[in-house]
C-alpha positions in Angstrom: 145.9 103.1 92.9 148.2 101.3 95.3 144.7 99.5 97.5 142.8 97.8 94.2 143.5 94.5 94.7 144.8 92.3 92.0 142.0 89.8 91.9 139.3 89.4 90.0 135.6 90.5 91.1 132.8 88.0 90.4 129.2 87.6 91.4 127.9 85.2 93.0 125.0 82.7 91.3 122.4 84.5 94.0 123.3 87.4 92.1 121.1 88.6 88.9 122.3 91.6 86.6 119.6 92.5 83.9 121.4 95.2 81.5 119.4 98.1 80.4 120.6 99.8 77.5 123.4 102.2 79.4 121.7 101.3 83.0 121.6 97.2 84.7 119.9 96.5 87.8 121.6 94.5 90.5 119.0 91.9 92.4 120.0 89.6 95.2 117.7 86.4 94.9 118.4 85.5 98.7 118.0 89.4 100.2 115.9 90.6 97.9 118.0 93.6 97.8 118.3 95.5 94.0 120.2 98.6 93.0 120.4 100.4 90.2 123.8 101.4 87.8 124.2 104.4 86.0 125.5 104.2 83.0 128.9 104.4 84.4 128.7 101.8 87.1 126.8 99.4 85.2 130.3 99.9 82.6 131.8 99.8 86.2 130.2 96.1 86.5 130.5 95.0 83.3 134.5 95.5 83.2 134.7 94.1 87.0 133.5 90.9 86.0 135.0 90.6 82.8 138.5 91.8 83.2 141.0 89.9 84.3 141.8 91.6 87.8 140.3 94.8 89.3 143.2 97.2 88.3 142.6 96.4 84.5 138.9 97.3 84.9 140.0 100.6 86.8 142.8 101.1 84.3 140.0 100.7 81.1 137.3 102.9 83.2 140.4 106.1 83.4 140.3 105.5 79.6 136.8 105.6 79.1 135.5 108.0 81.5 136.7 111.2 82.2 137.3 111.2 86.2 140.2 111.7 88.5 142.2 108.7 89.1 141.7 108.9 92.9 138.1 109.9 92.4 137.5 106.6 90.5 139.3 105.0 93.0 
């Protein structure tokens, strides 16, 4: 756990997320580039940029999910 960085992850207004159900899609407005989350990383996304830093979000995602700590990682 020693490399997550203690900052906090954000998206940038280019950026849309549109949640669906346990999935989201990911869609950059200026590449045009999209991905879709599993239900786990759209949790993954959700708790990135909501949490104070990226260790909390790791730290909630060990609770919630059951996954090695350096598989998460």
């Amino acid at each position: 756990m020693n490399a997550l960085p203690e900052g906090r992850a954000f998206a940038t207004s280019r950026v849309l997320c549109k949640d669906l159900g346990d999935e989201a899609i990911l869609l950059d407005l200026e590449t045009e580039t999209y991905f879709g989350l599993n239900e786990a990383g759209s949790r993954m996304w959700k708790l990135l940029t909501t949490q104070p830093t990226v260790r909390e979000a790791y730290a909630v995602m060990l609770e919630e999910f059951d996954v090695a700590p350096d598989e998460l990682e």
